[in-house]
N, CA, C and O atoms as a MOPAC input file, in Angstrom:
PM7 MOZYME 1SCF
protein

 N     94.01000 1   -99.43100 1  -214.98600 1
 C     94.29800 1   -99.25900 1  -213.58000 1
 C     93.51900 1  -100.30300 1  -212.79200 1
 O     92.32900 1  -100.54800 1  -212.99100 1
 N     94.34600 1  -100.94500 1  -211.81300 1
 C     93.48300 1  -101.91800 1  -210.86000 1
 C     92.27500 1  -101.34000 1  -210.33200 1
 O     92.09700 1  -100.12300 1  -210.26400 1
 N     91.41700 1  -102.23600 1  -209.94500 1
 C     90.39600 1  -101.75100 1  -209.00100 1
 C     90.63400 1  -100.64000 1  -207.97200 1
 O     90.36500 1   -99.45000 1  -207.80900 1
 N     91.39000 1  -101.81900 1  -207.25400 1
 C     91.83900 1  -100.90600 1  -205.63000 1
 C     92.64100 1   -99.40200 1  -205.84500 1
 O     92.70400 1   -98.47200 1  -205.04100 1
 N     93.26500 1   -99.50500 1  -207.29900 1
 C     94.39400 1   -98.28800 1  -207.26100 1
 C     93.11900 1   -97.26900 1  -207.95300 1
 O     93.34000 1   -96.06200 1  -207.85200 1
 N     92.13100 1   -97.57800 1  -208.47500 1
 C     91.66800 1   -96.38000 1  -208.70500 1
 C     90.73500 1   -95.88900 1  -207.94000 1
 O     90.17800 1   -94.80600 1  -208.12200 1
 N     90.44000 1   -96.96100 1  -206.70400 1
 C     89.75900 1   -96.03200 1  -205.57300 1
 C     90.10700 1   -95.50800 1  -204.84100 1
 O     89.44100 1   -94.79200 1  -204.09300 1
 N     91.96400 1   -95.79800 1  -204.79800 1
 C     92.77300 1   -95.24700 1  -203.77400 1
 C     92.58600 1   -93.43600 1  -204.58600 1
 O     92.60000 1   -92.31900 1  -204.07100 1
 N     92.46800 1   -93.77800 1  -205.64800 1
 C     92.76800 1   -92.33400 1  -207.00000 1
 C     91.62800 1   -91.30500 1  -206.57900 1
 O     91.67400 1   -90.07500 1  -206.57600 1
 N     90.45600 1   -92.27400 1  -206.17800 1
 C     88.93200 1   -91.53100 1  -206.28000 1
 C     89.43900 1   -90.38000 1  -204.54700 1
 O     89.48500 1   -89.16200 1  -204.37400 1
 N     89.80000 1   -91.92700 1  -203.33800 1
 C     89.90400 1   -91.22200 1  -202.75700 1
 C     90.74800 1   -89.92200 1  -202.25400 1
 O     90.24500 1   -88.94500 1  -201.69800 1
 N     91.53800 1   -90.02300 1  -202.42800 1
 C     93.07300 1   -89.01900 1  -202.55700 1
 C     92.77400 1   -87.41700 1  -203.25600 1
 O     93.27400 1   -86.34500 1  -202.91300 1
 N     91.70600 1   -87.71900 1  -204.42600 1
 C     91.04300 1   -86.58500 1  -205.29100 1
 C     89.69200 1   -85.86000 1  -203.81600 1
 O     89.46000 1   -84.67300 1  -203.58700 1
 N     89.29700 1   -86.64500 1  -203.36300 1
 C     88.65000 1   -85.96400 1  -201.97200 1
 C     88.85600 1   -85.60700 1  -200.85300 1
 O     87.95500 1   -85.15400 1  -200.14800 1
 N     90.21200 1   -85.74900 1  -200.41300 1
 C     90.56500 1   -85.40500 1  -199.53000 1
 C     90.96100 1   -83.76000 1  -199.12700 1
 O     91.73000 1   -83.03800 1  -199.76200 1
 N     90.25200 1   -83.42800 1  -197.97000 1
 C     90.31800 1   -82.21500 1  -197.45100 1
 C     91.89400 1   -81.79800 1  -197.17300 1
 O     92.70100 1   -82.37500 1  -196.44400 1
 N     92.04200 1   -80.84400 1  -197.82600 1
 C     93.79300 1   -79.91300 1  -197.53600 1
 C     93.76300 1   -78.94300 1  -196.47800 1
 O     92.66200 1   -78.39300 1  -196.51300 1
 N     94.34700 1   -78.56800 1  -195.72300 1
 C     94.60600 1   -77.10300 1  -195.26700 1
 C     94.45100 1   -76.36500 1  -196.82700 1
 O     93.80100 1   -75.34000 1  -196.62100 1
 N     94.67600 1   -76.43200 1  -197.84000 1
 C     94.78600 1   -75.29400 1  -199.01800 1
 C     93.34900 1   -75.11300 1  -199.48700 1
 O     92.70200 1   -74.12900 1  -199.84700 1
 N     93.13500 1   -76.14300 1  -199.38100 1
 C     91.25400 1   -76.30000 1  -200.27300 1
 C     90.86300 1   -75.50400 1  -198.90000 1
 O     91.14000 1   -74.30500 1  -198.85300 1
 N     90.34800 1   -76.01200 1  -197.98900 1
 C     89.48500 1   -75.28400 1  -196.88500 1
 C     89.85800 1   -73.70900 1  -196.97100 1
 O     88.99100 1   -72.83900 1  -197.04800 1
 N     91.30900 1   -73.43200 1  -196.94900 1
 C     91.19100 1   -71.71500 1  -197.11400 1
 C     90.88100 1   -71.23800 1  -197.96100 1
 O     90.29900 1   -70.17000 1  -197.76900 1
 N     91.06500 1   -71.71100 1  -199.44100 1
 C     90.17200 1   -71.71500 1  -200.88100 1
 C     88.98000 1   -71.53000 1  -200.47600 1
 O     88.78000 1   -70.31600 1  -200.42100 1
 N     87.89500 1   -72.24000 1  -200.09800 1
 C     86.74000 1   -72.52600 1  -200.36400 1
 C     85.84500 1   -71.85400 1  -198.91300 1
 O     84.75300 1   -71.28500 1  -198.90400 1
 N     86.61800 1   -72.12100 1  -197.94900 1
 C     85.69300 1   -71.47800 1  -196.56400 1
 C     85.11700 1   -70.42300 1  -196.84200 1
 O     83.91000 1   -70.17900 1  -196.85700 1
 N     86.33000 1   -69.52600 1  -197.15700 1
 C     85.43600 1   -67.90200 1  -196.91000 1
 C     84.22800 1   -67.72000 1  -198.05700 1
 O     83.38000 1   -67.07500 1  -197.43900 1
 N     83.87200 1   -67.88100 1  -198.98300 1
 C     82.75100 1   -68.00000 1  -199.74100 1
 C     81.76800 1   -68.92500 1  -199.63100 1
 O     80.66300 1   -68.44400 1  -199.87800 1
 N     81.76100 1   -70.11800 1  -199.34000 1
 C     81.05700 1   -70.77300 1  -198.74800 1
 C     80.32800 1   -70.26600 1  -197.06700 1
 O     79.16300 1   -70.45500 1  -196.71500 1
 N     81.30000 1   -69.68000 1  -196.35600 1
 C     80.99000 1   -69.13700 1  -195.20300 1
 C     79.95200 1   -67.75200 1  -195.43400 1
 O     78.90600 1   -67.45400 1  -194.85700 1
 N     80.81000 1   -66.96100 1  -196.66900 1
 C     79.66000 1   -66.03400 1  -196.70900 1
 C     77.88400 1   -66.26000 1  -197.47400 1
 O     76.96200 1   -65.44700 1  -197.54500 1
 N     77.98600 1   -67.88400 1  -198.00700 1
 C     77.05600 1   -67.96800 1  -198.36200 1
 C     75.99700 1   -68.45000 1  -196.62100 1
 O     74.89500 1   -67.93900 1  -196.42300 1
 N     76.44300 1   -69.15300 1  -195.91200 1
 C     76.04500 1   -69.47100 1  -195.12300 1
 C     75.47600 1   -67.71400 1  -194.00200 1
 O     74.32300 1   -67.30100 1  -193.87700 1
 N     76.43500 1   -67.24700 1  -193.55100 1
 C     75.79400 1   -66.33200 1  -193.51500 1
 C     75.08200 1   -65.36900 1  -193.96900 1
 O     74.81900 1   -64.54000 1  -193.09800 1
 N     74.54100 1   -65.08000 1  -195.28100 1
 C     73.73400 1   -64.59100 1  -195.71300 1
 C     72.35600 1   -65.15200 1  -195.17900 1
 O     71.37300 1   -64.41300 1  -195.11500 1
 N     72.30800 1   -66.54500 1  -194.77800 1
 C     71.12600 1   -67.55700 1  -194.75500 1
 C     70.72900 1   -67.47600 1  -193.86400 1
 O     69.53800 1   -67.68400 1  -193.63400 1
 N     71.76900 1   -67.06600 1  -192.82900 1
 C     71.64400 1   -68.01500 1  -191.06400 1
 C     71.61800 1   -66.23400 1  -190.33000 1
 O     70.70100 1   -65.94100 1  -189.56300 1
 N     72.64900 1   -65.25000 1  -190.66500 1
 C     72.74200 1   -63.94400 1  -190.30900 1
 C     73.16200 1   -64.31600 1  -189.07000 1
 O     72.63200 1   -63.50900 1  -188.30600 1
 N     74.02700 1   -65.33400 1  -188.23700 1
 C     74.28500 1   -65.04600 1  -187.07800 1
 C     75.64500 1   -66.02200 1  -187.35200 1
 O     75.81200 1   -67.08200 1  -187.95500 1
 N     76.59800 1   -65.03500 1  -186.53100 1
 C     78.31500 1   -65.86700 1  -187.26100 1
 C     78.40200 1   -66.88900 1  -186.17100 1
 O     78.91700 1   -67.83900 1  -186.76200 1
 N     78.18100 1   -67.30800 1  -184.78300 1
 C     78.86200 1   -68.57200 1  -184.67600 1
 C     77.41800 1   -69.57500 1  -185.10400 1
 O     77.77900 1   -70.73800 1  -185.28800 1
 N     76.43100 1   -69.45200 1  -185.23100 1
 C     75.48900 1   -70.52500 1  -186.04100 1
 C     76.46200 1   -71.14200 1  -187.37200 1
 O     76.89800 1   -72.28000 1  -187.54600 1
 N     76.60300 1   -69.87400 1  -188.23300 1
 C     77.30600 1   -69.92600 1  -189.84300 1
 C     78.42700 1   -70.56100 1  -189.52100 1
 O     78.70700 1   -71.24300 1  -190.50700 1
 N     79.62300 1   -70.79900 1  -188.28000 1
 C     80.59700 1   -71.43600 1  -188.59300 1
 C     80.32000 1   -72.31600 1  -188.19700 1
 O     80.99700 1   -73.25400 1  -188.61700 1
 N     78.91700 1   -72.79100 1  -186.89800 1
 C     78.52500 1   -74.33100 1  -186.92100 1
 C     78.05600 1   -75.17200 1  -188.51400 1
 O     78.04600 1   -76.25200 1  -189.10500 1
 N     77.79500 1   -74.08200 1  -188.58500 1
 C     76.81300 1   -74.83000 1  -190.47400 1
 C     78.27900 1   -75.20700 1  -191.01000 1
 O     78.51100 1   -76.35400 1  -191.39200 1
 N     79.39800 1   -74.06300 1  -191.02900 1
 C     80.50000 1   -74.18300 1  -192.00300 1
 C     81.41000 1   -75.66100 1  -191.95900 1
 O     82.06600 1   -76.38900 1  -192.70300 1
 N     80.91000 1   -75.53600 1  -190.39600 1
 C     81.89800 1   -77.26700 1  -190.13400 1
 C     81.05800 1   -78.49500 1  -190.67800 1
 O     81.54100 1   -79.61000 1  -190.87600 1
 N     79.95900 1   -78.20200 1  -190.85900 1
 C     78.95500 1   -79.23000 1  -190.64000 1
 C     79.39100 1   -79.78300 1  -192.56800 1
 O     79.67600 1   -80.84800 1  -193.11400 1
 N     79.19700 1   -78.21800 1  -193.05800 1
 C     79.59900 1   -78.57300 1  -194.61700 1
 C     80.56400 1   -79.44900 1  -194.84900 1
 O     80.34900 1   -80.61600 1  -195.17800 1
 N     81.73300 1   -78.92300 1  -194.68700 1
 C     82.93300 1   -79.73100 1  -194.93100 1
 C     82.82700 1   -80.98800 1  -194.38600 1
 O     83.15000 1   -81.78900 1  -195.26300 1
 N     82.43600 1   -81.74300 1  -193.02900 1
 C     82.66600 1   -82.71900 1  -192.49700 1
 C     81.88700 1   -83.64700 1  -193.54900 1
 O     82.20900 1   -84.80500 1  -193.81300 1
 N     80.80000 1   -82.94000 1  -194.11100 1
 C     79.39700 1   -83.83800 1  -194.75300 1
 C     80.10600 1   -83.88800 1  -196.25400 1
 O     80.14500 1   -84.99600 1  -196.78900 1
 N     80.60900 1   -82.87200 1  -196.89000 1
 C     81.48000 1   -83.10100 1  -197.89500 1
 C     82.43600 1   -84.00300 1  -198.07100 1
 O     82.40100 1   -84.86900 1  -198.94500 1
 N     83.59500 1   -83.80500 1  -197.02400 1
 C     84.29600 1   -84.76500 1  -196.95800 1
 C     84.91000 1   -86.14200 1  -196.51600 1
 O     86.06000 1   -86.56400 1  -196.64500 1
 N     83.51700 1   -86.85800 1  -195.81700 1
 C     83.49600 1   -87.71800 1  -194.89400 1
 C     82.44200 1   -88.60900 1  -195.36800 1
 O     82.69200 1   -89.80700 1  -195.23700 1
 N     81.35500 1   -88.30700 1  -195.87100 1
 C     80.28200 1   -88.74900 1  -195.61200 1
 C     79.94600 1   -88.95700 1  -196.82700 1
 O     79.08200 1   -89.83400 1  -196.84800 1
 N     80.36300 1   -88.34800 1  -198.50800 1
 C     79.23900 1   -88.06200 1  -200.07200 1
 C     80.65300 1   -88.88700 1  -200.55000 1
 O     81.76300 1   -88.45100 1  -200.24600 1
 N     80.50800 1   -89.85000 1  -201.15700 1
 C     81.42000 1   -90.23900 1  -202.03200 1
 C     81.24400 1   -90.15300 1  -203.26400 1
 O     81.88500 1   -90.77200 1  -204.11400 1
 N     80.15600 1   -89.19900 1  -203.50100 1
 C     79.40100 1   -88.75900 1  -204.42300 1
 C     80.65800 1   -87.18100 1  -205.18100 1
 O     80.93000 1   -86.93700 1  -206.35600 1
 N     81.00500 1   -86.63000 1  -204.20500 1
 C     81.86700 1   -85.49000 1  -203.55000 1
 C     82.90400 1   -85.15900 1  -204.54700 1
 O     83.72400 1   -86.06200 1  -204.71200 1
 N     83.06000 1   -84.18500 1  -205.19400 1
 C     82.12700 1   -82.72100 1  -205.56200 1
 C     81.22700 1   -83.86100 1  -207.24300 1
 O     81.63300 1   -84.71600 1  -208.03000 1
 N     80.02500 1   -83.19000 1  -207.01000 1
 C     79.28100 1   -83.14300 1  -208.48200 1
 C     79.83100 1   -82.83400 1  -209.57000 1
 O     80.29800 1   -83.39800 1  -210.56000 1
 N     79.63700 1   -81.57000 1  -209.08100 1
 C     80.59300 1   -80.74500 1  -210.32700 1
 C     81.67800 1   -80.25700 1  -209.55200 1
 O     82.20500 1   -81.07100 1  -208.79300 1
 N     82.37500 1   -78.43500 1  -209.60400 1
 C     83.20000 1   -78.28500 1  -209.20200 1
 C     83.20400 1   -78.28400 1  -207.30100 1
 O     82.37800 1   -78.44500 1  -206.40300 1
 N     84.12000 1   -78.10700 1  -207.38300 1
 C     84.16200 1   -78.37400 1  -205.23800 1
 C     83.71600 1   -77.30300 1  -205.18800 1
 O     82.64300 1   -77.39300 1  -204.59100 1
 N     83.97300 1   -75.97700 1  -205.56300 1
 C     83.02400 1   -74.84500 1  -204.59800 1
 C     81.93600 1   -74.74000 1  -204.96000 1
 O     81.34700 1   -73.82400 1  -204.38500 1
 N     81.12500 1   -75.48500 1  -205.97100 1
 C     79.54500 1   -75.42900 1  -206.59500 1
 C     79.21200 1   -76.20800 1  -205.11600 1
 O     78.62300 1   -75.84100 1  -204.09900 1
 N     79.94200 1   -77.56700 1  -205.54700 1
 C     79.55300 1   -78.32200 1  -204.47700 1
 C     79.24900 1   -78.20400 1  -203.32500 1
 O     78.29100 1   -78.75100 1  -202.78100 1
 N     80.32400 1   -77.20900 1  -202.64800 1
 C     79.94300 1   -76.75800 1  -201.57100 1
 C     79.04200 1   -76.31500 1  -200.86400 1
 O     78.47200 1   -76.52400 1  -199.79300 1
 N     79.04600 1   -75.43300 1  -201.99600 1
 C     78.11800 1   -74.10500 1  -201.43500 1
 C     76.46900 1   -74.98100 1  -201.42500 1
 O     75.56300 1   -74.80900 1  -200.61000 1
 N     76.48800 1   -75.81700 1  -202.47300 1
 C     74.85400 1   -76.55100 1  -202.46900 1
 C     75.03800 1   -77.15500 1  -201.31500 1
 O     73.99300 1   -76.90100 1  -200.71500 1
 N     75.67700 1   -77.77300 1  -200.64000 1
 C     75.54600 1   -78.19300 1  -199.06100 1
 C     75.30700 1   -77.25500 1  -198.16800 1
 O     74.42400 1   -77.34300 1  -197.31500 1
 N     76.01100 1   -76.38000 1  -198.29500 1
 C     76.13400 1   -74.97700 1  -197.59200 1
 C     74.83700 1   -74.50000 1  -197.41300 1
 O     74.22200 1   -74.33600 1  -196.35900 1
 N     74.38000 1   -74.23100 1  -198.94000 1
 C     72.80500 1   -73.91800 1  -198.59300 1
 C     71.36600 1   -74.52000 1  -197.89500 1
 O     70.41000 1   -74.02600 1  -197.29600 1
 N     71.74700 1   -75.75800 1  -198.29400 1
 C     70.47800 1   -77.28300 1  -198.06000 1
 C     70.91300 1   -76.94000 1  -196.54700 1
 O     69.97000 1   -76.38600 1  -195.98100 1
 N     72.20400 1   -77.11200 1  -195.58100 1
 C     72.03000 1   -77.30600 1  -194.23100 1
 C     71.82400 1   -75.80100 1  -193.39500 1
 O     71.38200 1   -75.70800 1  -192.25000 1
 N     72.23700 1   -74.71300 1  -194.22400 1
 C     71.70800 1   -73.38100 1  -194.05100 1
 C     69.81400 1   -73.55200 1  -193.68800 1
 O     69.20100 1   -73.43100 1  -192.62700 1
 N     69.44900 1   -73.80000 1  -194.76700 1
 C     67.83700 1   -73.44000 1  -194.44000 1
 C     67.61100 1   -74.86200 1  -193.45800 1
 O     66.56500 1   -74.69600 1  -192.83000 1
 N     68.21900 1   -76.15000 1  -193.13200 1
 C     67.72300 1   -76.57800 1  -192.70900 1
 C     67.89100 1   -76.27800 1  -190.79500 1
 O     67.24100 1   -76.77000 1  -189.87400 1
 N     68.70200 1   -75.57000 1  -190.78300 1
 C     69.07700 1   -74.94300 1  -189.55300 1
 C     68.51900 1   -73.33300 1  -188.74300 1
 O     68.59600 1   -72.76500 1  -187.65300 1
 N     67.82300 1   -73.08100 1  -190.40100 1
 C     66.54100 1   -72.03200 1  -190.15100 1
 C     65.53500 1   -72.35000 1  -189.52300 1
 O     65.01900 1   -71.78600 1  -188.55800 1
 N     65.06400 1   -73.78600 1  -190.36700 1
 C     63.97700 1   -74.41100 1  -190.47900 1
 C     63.90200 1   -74.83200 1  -189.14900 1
 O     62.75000 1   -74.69500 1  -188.73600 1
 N     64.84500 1   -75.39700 1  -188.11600 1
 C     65.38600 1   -76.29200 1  -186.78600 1
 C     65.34400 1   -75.28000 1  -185.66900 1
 O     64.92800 1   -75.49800 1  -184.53100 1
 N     65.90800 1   -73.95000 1  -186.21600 1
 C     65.71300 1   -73.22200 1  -185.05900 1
 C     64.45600 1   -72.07000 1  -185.25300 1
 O     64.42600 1   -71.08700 1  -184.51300 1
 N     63.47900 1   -72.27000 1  -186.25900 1
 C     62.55800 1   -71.33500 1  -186.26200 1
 C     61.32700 1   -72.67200 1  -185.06200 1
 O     60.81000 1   -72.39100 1  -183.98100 1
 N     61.25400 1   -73.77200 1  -185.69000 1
 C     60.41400 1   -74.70400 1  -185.02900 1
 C     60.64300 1   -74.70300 1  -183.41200 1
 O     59.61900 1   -74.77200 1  -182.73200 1
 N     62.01100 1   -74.62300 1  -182.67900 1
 C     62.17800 1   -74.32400 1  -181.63200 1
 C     62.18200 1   -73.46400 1  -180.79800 1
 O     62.06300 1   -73.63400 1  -179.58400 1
 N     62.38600 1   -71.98000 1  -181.63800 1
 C     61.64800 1   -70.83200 1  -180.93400 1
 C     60.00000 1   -70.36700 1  -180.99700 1
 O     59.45600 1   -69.56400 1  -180.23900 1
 N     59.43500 1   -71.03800 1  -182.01700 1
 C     57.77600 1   -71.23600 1  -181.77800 1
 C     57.56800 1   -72.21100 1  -180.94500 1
 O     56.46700 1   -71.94000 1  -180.46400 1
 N     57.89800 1   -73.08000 1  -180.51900 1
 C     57.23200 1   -73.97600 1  -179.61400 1
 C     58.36000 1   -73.55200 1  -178.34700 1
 O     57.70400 1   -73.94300 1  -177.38200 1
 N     59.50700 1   -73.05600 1  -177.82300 1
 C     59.74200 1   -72.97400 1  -176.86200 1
 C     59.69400 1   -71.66600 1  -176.48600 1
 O     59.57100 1   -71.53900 1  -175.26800 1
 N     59.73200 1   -70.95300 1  -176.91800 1
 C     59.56800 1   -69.33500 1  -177.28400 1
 C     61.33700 1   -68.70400 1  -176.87700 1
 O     61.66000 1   -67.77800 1  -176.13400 1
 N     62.03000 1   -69.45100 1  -177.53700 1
 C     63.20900 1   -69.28100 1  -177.01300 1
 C     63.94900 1   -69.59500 1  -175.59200 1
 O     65.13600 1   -69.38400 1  -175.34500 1
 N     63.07200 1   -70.08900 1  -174.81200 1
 C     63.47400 1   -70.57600 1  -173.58500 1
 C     64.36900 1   -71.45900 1  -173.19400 1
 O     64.73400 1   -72.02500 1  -174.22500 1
 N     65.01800 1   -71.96700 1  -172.14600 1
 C     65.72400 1   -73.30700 1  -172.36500 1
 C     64.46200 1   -74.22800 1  -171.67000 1
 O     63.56500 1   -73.62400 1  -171.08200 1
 N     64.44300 1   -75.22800 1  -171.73500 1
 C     63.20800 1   -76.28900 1  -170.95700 1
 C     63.84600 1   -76.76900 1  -170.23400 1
 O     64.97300 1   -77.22600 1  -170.42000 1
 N     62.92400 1   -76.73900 1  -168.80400 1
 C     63.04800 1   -77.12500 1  -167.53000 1
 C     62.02400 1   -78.67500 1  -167.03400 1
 O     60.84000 1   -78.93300 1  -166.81800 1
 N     62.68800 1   -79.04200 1  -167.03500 1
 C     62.41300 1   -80.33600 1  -166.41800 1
 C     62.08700 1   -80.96900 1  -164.77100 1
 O     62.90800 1   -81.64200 1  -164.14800 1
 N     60.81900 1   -80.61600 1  -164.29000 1
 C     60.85000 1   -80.71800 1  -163.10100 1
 C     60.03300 1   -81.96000 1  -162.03700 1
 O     59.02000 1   -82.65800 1  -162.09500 1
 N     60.77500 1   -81.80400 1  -161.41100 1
 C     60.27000 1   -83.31900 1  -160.51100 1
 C     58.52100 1   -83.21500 1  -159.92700 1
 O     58.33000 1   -82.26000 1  -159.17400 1
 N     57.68800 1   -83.81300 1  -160.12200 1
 C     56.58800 1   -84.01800 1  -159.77300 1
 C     56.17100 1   -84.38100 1  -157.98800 1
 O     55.40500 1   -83.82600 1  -157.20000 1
 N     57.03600 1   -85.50500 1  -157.87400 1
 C     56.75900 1   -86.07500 1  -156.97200 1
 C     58.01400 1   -85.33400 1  -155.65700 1
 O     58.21900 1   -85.87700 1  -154.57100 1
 N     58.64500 1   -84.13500 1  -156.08300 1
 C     59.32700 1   -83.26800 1  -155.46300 1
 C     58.38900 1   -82.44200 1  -154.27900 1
 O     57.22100 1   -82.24700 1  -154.61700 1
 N     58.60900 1   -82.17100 1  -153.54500 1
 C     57.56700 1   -81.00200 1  -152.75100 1
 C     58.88200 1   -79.88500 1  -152.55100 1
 O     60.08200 1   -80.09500 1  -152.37800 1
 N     58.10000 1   -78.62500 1  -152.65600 1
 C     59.23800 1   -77.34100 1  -152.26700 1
 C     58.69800 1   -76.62600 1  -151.15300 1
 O     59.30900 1   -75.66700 1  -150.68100 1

């Protein structure tokens, strides 16, 4: 096989379906929420998976696609623990306000 035709091969084998995503979401999703325990966080993580799966790893799947997954699934799970535990200790959950100094009220 030519060069080019077997990267066209590599890529075509990675490409995201409507069939794969309904395959693979809901278990992957429930791995994410187990991690995160809050559902629209877990479907931010869930998009984040797939986009990083299928856009970004040309590495993509290791082994099978839902192993694969789900190891993304998990790595951006805790790292979104990790992102929002650091921001509710230092902001205490607040939003931050930004205020003018040289303002008088």
């Amino acid at each position: 096989m030519a060069p080019d035709k077997e990267e066209e091969n590599k890529q075509s084998k990675r490409k995201l379906t409507p069939e794969l995503y309904d395959m693979y979401a809901p278990p992957v999703y429930g791995k994410i929420l187990s991690i995160v325990h809050k559902g629209p966080i877990a479907g931010k993580v869930l998009e984040k998976v797939f986009v990083s799966a299928y856009s970004n790893n040309p590495t993509f799947p290791l082994r099978s696609p839902l192993m694969s997954l789900v190891d993304i699934a998990h790595e951006k799970s805790k790292k979104t623990i990790k992102a929002l535990t650091i921001f509710n200790e230092c902001c205490s959950g607040k939003s931050i306000g930004i205020k003018d100094k040289n303002k008088t009220t």
